[in-house]
Wavefront OBJ file of the C-alpha trace (Angstrom):
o trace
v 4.030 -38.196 -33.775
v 0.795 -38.968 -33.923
v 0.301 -40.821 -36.675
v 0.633 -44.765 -36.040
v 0.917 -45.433 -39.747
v 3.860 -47.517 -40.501
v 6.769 -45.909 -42.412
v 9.341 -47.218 -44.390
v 12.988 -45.718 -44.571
v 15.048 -45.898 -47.830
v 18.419 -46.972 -48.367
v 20.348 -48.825 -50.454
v 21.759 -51.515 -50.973
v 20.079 -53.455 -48.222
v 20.644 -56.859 -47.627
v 18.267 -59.544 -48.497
v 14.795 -60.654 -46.399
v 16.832 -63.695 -44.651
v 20.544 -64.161 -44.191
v 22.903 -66.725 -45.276
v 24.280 -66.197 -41.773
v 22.409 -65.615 -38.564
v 22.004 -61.979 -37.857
v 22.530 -62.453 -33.951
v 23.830 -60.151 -31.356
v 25.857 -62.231 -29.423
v 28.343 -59.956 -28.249
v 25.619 -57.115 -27.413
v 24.240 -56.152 -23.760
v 21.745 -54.392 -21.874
v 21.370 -51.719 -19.400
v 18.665 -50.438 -16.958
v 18.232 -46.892 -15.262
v 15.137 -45.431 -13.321
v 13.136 -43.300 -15.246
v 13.556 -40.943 -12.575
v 16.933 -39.854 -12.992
v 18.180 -37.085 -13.893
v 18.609 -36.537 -17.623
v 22.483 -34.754 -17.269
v 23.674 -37.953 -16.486
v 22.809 -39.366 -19.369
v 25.422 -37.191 -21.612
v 24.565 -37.625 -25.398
v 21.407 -38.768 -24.866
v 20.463 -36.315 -22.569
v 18.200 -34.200 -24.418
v 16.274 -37.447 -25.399
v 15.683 -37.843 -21.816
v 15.118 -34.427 -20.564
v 12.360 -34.629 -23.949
v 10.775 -37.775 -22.443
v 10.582 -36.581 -19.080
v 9.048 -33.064 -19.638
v 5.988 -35.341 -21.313
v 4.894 -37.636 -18.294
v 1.344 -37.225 -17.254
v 1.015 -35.167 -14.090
v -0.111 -38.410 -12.148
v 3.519 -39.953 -13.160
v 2.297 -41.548 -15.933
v 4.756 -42.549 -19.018
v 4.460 -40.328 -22.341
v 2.483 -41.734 -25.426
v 3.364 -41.564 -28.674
v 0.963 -38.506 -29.651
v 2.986 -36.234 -26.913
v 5.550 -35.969 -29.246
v 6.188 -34.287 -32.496
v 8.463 -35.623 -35.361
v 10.289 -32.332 -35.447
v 11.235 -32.575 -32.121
v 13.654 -35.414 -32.888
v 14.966 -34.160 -35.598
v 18.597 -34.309 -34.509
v 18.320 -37.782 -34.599
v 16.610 -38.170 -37.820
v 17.432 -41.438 -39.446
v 18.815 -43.031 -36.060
v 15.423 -44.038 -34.651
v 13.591 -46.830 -34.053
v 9.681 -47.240 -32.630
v 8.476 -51.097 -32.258
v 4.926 -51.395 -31.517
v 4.630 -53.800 -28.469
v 2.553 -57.284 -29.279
v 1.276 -59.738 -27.203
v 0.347 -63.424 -27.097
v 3.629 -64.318 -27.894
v 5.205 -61.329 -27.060
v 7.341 -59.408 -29.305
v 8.406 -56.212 -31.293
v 7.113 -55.490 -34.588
v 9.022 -52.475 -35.703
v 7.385 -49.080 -37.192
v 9.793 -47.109 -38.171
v 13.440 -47.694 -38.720
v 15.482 -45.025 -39.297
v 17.701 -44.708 -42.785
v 20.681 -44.417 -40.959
v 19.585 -47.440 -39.126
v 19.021 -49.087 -42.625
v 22.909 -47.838 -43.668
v 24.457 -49.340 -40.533
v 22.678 -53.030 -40.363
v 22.062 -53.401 -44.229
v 18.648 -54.507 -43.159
v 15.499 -52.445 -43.084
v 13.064 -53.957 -40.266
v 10.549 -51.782 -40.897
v 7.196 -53.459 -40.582
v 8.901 -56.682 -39.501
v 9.322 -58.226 -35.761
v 12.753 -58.599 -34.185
v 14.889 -60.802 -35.201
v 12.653 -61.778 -38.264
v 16.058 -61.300 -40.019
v 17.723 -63.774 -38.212
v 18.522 -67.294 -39.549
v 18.597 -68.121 -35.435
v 15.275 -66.442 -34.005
v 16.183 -68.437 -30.524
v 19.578 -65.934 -30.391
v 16.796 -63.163 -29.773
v 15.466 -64.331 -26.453
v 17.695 -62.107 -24.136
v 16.184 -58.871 -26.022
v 13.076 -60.508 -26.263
v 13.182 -60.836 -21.970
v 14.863 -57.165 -21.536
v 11.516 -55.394 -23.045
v 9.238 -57.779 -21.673
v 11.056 -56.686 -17.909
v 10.434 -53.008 -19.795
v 6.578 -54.140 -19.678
v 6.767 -55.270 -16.482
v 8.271 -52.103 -14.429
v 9.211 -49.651 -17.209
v 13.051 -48.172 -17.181
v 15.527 -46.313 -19.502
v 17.248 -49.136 -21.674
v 20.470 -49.425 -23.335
v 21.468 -51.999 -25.740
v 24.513 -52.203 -27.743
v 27.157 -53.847 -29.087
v 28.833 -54.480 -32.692
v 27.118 -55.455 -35.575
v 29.442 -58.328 -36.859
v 27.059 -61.169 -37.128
v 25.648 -58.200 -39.907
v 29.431 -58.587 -41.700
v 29.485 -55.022 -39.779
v 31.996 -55.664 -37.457
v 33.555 -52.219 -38.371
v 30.544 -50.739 -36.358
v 29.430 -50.509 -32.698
v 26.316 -49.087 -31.656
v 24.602 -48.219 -28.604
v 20.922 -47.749 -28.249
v 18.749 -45.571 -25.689
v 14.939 -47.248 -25.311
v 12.176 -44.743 -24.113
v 8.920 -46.495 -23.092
v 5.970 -45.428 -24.189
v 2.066 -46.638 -23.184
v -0.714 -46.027 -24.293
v -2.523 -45.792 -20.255
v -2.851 -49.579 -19.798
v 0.764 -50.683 -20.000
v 3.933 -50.161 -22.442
v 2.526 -49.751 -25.709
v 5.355 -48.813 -28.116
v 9.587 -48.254 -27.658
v 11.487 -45.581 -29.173
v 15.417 -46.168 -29.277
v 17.669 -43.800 -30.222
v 21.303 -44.747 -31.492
v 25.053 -43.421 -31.896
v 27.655 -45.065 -33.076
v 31.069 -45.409 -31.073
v 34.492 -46.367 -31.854
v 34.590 -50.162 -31.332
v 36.483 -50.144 -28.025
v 34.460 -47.671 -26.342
v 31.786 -49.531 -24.202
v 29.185 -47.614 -21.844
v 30.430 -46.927 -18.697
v 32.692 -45.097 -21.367
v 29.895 -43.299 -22.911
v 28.188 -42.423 -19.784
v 30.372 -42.160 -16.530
v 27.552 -40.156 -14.437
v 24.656 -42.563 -15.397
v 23.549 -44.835 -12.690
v 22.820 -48.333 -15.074
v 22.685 -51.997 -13.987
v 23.509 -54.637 -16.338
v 20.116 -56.372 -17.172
v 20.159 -59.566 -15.665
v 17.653 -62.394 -17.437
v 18.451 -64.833 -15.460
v 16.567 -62.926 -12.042
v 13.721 -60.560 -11.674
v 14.974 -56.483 -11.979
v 15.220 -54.412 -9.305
v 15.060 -51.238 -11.299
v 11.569 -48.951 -10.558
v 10.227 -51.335 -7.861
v 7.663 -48.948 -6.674
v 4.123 -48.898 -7.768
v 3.993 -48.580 -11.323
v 2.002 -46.063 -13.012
v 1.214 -46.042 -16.773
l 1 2 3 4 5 6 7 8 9 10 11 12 13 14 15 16 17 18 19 20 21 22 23 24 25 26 27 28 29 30 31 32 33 34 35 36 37 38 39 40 41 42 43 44 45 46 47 48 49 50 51 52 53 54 55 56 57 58 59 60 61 62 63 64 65 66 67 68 69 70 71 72 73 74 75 76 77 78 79 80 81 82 83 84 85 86 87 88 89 90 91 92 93 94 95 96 97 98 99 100 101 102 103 104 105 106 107 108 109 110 111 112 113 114 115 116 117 118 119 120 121 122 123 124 125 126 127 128 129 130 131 132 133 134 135 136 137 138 139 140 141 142 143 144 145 146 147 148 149 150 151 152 153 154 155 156 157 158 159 160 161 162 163 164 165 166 167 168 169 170 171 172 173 174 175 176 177 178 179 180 181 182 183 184 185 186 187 188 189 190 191 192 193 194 195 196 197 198 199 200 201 202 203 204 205 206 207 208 209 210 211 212 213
């Protein structure tokens, strides 16, 4: 994975550049975990994490993008995202978004930041604050929720975000998604994994020892 080109997933019909109706997740949330624990608690996802962890640097350090090879996610081919991390403001511009991705939402946000197709770019703050706490002290993230404000609202997702740097600080995300039935919910999905709702209204304690990138 390498390459830092970005890609662009087809799928059709997609909707439009901008919605007649804000593309908000109102009804989503967010989840923390140490990067530290142990990847069979983190049931479907656990190969992800069991992947990620086998590629941290021997001083601790988080994996880059180049430790990994396409082929090695190829069970979740077409359920990935990877935002490149910018600064000054901050925000995700996304990279890659998955076909499946592009199926789900109706909306390919490939090579665009998030919430760019949002009529409401305020209603993105909360998931603008969870990866910028992500930048701060890096942890396993989980976001999730239905995709009605899409006209979705047939379809619940959740997401698993892996940070990635680049030896400075996080440098790039890569989320990983299933889909769930609609009244499943987390705690659901993952009984053995030790999350915390992310709180923006306070600083996380998630990770609070020294961080290493």
């Amino acid at each position: 994975m390498a390459d830092s080109r970005t890609f662009r997933s087809s799928a059709a019909p997609l909707r439009p550049p901008v919605n007649a109706a804000p593309a908000v997740a109102f009804d989503w949330g967010y989840w923390m975990c140490p990067i530290d624990t142990a990847a069979d608690r983190f049931g479907p996802f656990a190969g992800l994490v069991a992947l990620w962890q086998s590629r941290r640097r021997e001083d601790g350090g988080l994996p880059r993008r180049r430790d990994f090879k396409a082929e090695e996610f190829s069970e979740w081919m077409g359920r990935i995202f990877i935002a490149k991390i910018e600064h000054d403001p901050f925000d995700l511009r996304f990279t890659l978004w998955g076909s499946t991705l592009c199926e789900w939402w109706r909306v390919d946000y490939t090579g665009q930041t998030l919430g760019t197709q949002s009529s409401d770019p305020d209603a993105w703050s909360v998931e603008r604050r969870y990866f910028a706490e992500m930048a701060r002290r890096p942890f396993f993230g989980f976001a999730g929720g239905s995709l009605s404000e899409y006209g979705r609202s047939h379809i619940k997702v959740i997401g698993l975000d892996l940070p990635l740097s680049n030896g400075t600080g996080l440098d790039q995300v890569l989320s990983a998604h299933l889909r769930i039935d609609v009244d499943r919910d987390l705690a659901q999905l993952l009984p053995d994994c030790p999350f915390v709702v992310f709180d923006d209204r306070a600083p996380a304690t998630v990770g609070e020892a020294a961080v290493v990138w």
